[in-house]
PDB file with one MODEL, atoms N, CA, C and O in Angstrom:
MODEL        1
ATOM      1  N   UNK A   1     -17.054 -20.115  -4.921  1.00  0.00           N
ATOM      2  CA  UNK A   1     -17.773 -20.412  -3.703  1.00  0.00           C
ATOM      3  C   UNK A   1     -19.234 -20.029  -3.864  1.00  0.00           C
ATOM      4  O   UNK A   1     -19.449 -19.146  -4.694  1.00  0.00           O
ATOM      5  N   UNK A   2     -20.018 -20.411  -3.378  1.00  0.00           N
ATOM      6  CA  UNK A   2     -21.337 -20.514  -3.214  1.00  0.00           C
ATOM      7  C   UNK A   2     -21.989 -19.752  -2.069  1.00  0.00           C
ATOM      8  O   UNK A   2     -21.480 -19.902  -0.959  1.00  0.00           O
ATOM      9  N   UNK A   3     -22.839 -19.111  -2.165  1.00  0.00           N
ATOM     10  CA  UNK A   3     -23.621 -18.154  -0.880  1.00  0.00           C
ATOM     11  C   UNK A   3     -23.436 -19.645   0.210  1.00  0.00           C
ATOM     12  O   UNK A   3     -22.645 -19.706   1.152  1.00  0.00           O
ATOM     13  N   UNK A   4     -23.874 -20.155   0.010  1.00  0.00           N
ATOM     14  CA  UNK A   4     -23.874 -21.114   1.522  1.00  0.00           C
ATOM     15  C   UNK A   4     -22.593 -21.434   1.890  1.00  0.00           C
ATOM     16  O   UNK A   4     -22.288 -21.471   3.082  1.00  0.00           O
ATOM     17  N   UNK A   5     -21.711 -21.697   0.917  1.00  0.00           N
ATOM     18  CA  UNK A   5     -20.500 -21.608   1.755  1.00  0.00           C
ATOM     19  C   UNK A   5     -19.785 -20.830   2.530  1.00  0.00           C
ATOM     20  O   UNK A   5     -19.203 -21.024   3.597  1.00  0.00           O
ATOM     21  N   UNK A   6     -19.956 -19.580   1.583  1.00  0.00           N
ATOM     22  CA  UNK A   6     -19.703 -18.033   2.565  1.00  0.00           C
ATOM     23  C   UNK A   6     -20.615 -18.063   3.663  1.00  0.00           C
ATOM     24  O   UNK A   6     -20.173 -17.693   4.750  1.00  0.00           O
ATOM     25  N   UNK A   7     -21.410 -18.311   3.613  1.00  0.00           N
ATOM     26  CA  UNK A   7     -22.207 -17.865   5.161  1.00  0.00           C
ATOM     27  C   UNK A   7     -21.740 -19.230   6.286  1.00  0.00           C
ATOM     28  O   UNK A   7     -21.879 -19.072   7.499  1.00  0.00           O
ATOM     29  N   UNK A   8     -21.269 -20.345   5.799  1.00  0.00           N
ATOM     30  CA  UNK A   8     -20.905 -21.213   6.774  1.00  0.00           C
ATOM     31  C   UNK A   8     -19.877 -20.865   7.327  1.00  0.00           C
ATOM     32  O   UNK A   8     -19.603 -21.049   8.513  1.00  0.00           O
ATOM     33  N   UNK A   9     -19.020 -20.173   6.273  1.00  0.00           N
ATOM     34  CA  UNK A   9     -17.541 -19.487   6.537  1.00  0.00           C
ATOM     35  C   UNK A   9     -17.718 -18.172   7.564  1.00  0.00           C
ATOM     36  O   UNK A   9     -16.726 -17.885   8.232  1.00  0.00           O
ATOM     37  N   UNK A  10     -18.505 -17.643   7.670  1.00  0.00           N
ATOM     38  CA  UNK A  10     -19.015 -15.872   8.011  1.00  0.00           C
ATOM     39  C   UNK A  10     -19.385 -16.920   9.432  1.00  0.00           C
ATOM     40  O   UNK A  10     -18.471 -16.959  10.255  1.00  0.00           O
ATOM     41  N   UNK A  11     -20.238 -17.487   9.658  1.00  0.00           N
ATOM     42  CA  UNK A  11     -20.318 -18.331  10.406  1.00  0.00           C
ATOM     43  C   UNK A  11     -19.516 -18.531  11.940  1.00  0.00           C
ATOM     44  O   UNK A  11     -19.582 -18.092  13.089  1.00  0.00           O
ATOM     45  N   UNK A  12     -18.459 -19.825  10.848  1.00  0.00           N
ATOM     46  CA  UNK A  12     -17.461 -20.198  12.127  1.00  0.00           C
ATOM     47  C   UNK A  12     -16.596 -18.831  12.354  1.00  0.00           C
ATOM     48  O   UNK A  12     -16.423 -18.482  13.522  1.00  0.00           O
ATOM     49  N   UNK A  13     -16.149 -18.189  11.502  1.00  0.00           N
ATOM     50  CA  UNK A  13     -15.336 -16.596  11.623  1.00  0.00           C
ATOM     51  C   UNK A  13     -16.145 -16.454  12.924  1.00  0.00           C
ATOM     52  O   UNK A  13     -15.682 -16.869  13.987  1.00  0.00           O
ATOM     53  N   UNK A  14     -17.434 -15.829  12.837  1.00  0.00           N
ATOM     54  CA  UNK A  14     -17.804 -15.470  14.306  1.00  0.00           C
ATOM     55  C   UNK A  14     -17.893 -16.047  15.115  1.00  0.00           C
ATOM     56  O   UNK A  14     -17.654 -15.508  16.196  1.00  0.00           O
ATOM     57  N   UNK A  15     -18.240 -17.317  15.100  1.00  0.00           N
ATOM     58  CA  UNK A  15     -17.816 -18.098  16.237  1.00  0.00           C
ATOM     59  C   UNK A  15     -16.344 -18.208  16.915  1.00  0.00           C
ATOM     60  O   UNK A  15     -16.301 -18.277  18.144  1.00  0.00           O
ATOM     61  N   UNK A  16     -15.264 -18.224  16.249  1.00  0.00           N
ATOM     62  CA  UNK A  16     -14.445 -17.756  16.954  1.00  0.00           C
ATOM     63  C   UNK A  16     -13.858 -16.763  17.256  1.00  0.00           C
ATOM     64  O   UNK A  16     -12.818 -16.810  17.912  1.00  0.00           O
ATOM     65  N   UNK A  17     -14.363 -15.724  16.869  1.00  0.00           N
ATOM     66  CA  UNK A  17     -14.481 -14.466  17.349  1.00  0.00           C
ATOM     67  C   UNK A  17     -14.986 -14.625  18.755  1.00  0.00           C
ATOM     68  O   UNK A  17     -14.420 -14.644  19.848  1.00  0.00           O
ATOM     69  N   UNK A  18     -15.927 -14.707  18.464  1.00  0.00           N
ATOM     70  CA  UNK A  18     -16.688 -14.832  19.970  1.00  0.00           C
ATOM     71  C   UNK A  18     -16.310 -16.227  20.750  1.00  0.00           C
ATOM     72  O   UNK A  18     -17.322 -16.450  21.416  1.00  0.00           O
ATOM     73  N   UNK A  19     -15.762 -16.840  20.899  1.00  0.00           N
ATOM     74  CA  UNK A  19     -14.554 -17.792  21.641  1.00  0.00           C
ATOM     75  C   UNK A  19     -13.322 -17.083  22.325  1.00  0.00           C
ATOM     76  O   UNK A  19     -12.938 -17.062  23.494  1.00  0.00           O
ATOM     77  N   UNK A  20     -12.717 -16.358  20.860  1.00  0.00           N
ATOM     78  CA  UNK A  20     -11.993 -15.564  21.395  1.00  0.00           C
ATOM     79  C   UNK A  20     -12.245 -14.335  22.917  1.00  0.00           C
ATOM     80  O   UNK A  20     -11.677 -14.166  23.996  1.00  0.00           O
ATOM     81  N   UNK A  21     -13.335 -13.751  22.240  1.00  0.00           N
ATOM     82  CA  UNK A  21     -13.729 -12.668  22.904  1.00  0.00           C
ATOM     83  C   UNK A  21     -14.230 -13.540  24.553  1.00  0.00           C
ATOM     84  O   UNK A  21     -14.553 -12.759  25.449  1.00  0.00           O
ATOM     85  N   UNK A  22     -14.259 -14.467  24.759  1.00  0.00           N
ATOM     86  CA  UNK A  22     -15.125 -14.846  25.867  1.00  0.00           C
ATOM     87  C   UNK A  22     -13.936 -15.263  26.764  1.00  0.00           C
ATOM     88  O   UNK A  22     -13.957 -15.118  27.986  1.00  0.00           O
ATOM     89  N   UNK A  23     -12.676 -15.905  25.930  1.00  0.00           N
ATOM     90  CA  UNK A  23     -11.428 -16.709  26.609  1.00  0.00           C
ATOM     91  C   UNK A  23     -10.426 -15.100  27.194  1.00  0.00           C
ATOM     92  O   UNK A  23      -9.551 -15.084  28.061  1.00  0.00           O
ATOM     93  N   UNK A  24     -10.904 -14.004  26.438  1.00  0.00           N
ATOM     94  CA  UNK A  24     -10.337 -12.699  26.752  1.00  0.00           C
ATOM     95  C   UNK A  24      -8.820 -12.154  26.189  1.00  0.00           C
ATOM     96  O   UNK A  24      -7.991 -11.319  26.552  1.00  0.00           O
ATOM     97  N   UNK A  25      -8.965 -13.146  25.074  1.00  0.00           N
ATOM     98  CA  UNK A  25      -7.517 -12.889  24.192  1.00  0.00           C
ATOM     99  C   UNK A  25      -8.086 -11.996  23.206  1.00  0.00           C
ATOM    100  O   UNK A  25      -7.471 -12.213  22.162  1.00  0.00           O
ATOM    101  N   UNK A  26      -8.819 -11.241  23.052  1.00  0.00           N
ATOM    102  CA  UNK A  26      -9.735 -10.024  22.129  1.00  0.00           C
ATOM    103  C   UNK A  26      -9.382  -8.799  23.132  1.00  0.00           C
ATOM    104  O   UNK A  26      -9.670  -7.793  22.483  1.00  0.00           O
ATOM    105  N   UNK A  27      -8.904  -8.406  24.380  1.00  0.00           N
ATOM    106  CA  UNK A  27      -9.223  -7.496  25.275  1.00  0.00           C
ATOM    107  C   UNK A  27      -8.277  -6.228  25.735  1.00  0.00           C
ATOM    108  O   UNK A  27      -7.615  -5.833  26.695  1.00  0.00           O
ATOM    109  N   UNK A  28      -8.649  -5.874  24.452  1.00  0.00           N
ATOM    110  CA  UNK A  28      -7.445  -4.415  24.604  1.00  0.00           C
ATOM    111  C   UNK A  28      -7.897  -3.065  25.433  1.00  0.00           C
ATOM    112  O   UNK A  28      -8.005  -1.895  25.069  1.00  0.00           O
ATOM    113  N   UNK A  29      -8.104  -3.679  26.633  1.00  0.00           N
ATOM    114  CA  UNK A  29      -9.020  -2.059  27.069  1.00  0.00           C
ATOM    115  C   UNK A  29      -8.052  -1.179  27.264  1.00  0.00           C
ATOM    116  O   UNK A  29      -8.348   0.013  27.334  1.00  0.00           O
ATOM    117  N   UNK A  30      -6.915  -1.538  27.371  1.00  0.00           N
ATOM    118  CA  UNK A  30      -5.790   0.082  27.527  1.00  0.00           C
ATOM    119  C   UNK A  30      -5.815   0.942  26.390  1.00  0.00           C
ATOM    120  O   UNK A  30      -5.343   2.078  26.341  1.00  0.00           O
ATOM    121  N   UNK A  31      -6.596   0.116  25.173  1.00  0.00           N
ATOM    122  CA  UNK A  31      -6.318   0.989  23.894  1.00  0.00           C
ATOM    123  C   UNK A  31      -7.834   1.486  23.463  1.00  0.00           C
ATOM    124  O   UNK A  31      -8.092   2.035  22.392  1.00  0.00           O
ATOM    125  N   UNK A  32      -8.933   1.139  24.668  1.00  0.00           N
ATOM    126  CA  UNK A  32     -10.111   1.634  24.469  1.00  0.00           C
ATOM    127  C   UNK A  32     -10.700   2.816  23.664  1.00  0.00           C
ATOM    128  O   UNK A  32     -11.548   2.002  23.298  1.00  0.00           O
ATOM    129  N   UNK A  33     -10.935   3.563  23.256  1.00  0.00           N
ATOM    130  CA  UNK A  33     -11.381   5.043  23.499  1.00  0.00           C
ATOM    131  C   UNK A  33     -10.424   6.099  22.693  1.00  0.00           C
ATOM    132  O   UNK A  33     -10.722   7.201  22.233  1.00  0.00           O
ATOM    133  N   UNK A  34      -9.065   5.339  22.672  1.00  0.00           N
ATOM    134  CA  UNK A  34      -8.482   6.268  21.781  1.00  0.00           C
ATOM    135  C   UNK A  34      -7.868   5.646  21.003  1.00  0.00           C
ATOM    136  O   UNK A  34      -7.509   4.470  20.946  1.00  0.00           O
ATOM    137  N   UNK A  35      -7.636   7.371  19.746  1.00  0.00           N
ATOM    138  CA  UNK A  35      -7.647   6.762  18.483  1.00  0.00           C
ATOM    139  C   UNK A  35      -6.663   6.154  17.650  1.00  0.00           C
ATOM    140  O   UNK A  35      -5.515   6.535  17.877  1.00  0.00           O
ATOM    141  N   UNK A  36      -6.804   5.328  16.764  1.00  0.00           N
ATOM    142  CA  UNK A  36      -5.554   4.816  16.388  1.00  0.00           C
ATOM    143  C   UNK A  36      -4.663   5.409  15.025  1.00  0.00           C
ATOM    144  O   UNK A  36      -5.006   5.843  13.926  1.00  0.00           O
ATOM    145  N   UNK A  37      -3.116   5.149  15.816  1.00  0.00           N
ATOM    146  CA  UNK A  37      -2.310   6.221  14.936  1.00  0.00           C
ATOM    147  C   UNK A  37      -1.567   5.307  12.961  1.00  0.00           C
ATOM    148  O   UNK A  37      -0.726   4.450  12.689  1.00  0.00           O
ATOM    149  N   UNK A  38      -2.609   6.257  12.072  1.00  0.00           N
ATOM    150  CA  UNK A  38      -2.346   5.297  10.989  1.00  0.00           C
ATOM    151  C   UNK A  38      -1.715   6.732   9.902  1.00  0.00           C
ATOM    152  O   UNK A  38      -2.017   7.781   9.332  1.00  0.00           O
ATOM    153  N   UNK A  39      -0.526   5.647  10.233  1.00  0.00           N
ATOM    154  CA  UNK A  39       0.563   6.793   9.292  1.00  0.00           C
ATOM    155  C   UNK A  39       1.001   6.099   7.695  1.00  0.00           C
ATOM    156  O   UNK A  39       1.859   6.469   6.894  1.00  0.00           O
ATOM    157  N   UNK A  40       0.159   5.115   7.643  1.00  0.00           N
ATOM    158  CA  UNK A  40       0.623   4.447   5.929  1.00  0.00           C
ATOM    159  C   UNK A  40      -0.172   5.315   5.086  1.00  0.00           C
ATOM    160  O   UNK A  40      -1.330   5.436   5.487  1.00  0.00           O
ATOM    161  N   UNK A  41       0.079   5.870   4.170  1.00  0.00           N
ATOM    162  CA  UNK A  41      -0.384   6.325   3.028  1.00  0.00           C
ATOM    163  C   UNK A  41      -1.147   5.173   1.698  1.00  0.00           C
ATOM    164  O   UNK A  41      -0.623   4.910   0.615  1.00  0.00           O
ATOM    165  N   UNK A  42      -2.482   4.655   2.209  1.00  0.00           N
ATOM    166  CA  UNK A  42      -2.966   3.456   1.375  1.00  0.00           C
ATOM    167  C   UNK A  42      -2.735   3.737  -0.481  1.00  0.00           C
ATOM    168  O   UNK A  42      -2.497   2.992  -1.432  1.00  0.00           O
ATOM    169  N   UNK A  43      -2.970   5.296  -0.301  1.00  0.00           N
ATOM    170  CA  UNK A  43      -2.992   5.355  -1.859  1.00  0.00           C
ATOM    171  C   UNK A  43      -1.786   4.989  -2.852  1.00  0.00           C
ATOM    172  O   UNK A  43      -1.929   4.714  -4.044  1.00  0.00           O
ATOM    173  N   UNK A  44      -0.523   5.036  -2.120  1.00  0.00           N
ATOM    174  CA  UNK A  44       0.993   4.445  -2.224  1.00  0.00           C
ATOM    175  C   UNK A  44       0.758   3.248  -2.849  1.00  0.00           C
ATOM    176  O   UNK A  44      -0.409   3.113  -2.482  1.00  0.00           O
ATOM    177  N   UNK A  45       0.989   2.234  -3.542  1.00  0.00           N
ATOM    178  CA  UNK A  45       1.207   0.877  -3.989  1.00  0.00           C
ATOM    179  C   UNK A  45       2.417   0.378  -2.834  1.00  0.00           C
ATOM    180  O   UNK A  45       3.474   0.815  -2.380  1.00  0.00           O
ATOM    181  N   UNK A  46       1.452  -0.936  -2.665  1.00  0.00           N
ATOM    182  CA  UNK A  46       2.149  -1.823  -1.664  1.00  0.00           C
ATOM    183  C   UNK A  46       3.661  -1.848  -2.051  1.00  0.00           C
ATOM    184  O   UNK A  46       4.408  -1.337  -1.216  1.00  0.00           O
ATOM    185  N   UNK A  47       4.129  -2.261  -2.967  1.00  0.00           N
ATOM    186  CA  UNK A  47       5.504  -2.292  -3.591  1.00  0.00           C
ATOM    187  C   UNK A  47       6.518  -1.073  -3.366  1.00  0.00           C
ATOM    188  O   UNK A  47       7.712  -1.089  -3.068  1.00  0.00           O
ATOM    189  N   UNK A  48       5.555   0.089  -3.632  1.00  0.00           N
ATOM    190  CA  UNK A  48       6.219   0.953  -3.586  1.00  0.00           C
ATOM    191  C   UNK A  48       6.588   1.363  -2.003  1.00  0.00           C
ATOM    192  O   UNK A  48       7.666   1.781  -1.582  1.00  0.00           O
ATOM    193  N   UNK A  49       5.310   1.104  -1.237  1.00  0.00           N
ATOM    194  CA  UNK A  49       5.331   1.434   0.177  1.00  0.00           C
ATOM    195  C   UNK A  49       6.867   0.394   0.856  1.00  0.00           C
ATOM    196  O   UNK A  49       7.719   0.979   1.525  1.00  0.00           O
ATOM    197  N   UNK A  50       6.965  -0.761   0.625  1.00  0.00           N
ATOM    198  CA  UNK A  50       7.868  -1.269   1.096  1.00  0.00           C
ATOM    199  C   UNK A  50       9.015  -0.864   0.548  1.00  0.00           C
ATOM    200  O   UNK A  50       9.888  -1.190   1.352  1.00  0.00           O
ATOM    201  N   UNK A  51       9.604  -0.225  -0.560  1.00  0.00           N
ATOM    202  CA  UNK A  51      10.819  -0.068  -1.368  1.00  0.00           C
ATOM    203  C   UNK A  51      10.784   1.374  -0.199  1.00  0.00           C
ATOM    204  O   UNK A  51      11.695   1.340   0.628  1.00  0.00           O
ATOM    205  N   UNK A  52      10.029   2.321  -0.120  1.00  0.00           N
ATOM    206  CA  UNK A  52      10.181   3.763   0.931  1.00  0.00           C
ATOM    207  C   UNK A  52      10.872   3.319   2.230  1.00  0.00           C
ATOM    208  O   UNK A  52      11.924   3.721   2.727  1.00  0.00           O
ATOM    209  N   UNK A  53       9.915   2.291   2.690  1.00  0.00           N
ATOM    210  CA  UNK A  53      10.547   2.020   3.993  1.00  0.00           C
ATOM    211  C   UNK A  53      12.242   1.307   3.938  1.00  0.00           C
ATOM    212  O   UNK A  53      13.296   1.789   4.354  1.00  0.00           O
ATOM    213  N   UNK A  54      12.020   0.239   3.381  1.00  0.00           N
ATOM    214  CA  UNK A  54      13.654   0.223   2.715  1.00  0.00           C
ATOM    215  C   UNK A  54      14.314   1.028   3.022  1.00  0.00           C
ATOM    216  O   UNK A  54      14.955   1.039   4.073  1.00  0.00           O
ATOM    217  N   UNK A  55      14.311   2.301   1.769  1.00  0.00           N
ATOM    218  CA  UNK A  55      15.108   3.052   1.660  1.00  0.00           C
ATOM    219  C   UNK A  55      15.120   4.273   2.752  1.00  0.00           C
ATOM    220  O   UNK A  55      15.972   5.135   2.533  1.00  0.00           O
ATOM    221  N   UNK A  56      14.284   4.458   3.902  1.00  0.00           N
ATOM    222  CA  UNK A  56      14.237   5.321   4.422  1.00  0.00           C
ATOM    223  C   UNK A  56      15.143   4.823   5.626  1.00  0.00           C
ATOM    224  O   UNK A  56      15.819   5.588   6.314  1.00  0.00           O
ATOM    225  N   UNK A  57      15.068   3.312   5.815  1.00  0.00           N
ATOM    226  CA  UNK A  57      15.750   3.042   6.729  1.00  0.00           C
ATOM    227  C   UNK A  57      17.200   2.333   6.355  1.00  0.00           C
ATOM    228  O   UNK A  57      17.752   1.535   7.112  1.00  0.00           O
ATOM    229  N   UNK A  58      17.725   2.736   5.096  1.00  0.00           N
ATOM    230  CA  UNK A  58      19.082   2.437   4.733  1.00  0.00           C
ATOM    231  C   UNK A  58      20.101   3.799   5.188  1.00  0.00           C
ATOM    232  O   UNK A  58      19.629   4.936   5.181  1.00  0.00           O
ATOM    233  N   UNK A  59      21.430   3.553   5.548  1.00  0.00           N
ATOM    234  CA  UNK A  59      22.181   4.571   5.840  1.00  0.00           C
ATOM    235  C   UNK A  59      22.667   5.088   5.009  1.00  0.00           C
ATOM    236  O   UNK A  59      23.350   6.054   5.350  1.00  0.00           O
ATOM    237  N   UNK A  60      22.611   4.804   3.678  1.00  0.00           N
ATOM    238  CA  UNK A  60      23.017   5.643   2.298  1.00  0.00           C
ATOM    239  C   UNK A  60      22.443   4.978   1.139  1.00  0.00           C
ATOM    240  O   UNK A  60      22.577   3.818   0.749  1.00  0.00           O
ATOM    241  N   UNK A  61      21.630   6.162   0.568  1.00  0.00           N
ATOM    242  CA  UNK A  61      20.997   5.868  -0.698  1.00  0.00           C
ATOM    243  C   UNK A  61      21.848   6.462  -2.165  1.00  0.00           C
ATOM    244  O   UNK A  61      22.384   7.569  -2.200  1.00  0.00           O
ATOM    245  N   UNK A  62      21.841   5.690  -3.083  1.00  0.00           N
ATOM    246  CA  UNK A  62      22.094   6.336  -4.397  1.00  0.00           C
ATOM    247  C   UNK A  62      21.095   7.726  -4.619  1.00  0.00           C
ATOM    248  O   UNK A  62      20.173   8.128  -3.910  1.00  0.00           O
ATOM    249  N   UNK A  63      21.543   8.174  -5.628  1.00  0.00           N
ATOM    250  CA  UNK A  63      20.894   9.479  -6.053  1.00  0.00           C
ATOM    251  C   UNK A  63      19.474   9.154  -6.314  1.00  0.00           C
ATOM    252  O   UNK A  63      18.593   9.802  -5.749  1.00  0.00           O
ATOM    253  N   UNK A  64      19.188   8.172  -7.151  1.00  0.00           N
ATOM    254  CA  UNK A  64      17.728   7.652  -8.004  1.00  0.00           C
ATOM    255  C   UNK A  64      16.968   7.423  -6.739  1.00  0.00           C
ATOM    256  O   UNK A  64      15.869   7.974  -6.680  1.00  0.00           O
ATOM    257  N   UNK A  65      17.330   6.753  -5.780  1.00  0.00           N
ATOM    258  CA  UNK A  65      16.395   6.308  -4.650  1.00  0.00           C
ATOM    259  C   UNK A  65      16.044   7.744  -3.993  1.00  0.00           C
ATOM    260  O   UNK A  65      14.860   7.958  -3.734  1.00  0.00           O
ATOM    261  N   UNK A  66      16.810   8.537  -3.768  1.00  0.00           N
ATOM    262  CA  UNK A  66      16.740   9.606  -3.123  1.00  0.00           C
ATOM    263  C   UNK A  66      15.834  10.644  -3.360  1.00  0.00           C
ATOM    264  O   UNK A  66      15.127  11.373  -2.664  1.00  0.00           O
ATOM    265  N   UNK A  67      16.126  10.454  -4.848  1.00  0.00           N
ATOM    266  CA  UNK A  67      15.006  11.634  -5.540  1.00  0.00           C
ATOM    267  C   UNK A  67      13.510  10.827  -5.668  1.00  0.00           C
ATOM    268  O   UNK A  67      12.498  11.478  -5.926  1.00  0.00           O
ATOM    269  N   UNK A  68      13.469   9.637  -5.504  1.00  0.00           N
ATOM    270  CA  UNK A  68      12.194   8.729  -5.577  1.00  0.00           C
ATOM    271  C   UNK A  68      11.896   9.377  -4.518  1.00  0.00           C
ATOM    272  O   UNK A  68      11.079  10.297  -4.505  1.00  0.00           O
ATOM    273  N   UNK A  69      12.687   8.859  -3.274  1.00  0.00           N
ATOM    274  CA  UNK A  69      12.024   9.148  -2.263  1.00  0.00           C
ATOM    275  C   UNK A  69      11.741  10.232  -1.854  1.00  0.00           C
ATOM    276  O   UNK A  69      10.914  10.135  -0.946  1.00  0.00           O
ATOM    277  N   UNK A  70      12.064  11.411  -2.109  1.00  0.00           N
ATOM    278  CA  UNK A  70      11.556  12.740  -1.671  1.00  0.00           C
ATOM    279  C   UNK A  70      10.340  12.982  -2.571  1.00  0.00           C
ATOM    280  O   UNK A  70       9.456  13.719  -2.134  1.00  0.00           O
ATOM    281  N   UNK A  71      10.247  12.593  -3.435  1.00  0.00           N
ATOM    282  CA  UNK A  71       9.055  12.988  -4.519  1.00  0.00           C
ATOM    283  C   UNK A  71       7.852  11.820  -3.848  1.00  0.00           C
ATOM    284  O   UNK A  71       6.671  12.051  -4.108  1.00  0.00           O
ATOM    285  N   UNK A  72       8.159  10.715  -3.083  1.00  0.00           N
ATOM    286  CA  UNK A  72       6.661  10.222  -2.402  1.00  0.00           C
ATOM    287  C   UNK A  72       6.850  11.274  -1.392  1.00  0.00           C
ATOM    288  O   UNK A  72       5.955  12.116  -1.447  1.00  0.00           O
ATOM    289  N   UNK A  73       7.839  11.511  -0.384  1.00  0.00           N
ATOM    290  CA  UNK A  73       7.731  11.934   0.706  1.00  0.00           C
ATOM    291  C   UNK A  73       6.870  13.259   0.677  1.00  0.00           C
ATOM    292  O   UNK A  73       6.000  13.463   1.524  1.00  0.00           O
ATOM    293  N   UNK A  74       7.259  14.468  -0.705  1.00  0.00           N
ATOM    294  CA  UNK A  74       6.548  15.352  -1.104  1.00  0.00           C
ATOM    295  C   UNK A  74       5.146  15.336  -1.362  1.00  0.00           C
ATOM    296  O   UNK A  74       4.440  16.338  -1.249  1.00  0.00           O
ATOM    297  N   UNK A  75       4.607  13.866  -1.814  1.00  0.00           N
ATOM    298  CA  UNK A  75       3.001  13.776  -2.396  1.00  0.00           C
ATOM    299  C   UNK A  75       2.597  13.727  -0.805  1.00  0.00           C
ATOM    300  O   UNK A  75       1.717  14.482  -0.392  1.00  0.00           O
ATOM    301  N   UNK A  76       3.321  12.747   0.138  1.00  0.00           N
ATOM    302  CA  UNK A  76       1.792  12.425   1.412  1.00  0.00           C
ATOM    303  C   UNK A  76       1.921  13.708   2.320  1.00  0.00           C
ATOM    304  O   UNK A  76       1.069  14.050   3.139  1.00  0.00           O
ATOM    305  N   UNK A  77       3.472  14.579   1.984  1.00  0.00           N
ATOM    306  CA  UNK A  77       2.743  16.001   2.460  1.00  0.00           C
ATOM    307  C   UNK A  77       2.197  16.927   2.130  1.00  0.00           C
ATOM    308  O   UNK A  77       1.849  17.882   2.824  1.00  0.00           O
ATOM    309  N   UNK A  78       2.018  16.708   0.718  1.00  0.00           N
ATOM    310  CA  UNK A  78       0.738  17.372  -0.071  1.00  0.00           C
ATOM    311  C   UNK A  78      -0.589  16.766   0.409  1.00  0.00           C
ATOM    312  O   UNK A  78      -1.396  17.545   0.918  1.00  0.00           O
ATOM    313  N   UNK A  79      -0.884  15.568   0.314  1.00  0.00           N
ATOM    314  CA  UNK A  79      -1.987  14.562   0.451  1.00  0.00           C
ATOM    315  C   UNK A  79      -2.593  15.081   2.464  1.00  0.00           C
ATOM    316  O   UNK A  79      -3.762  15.297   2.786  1.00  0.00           O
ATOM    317  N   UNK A  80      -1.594  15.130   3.244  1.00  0.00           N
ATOM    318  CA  UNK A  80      -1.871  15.564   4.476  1.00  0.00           C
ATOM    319  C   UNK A  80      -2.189  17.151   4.649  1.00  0.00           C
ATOM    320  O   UNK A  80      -3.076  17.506   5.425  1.00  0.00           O
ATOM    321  N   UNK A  81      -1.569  17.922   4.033  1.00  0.00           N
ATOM    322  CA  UNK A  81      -2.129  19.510   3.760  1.00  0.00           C
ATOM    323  C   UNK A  81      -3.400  19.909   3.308  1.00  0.00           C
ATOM    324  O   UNK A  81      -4.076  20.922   3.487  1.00  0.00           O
ATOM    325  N   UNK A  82      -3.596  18.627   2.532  1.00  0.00           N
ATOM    326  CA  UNK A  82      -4.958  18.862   1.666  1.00  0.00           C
ATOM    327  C   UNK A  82      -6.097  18.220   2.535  1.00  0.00           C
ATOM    328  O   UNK A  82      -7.236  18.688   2.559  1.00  0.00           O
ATOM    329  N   UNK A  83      -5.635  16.907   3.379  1.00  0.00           N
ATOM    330  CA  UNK A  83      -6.744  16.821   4.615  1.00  0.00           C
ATOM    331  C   UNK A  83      -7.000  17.377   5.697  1.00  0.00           C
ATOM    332  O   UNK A  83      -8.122  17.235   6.182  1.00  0.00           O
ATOM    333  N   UNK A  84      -6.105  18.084   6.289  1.00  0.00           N
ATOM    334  CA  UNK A  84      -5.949  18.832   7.196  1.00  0.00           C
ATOM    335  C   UNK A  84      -6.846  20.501   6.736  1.00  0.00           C
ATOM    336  O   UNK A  84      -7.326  21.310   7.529  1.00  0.00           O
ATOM    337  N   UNK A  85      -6.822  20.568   5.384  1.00  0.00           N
ATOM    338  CA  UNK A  85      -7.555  21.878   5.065  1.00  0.00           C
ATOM    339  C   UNK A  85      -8.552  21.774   4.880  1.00  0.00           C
ATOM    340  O   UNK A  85      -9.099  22.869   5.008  1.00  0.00           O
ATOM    341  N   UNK A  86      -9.596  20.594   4.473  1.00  0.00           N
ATOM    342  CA  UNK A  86     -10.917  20.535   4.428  1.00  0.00           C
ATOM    343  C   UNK A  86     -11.697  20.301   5.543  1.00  0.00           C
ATOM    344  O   UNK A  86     -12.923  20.257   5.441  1.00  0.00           O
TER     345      UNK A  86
ENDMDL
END
């Protein structure tokens, strides 16, 4: 793509943005002001993030999944200890 195409593209994007925003299907004021709750761990690989949820929401895991999964579950409460302390 070409700078002019991106900007024609950047363009209509805002234009219907602002369509949107004017027709009032943009208008979340109940969720104004406060903050939003983001519990994914980005540093996780997508793949892996979906195989956790999987398995977190299966009613019985094999052993291998189990020990996978406590060893992510162990890093993002390392990863949250360590933001919470700085």
């Amino acid at each position: 793509m070409t700078v002019l195409s991106i900007n024609i593209l950047d363009t209509i994007a805002e234009n219907k943005i602002q369509q949107a925003i004017e027709r009032g299907e943009l208008d979340f004021s109940e969720m104004y002001g406060k903050p939003l709750e983001i519990t994914e761990d980005f540093s996780i690989p997508v793949e892996v993030r979906l195989m956790l949820r999987k398995l977190s929401q299966a009613k019985s895991t094999s052993h291998e999944e189990s020990l996978l999964l406590r060893f992510w579950k162990a890093r993002a409460y390392r990863n949250e200890r360590k933001r919470i302390s700085k």
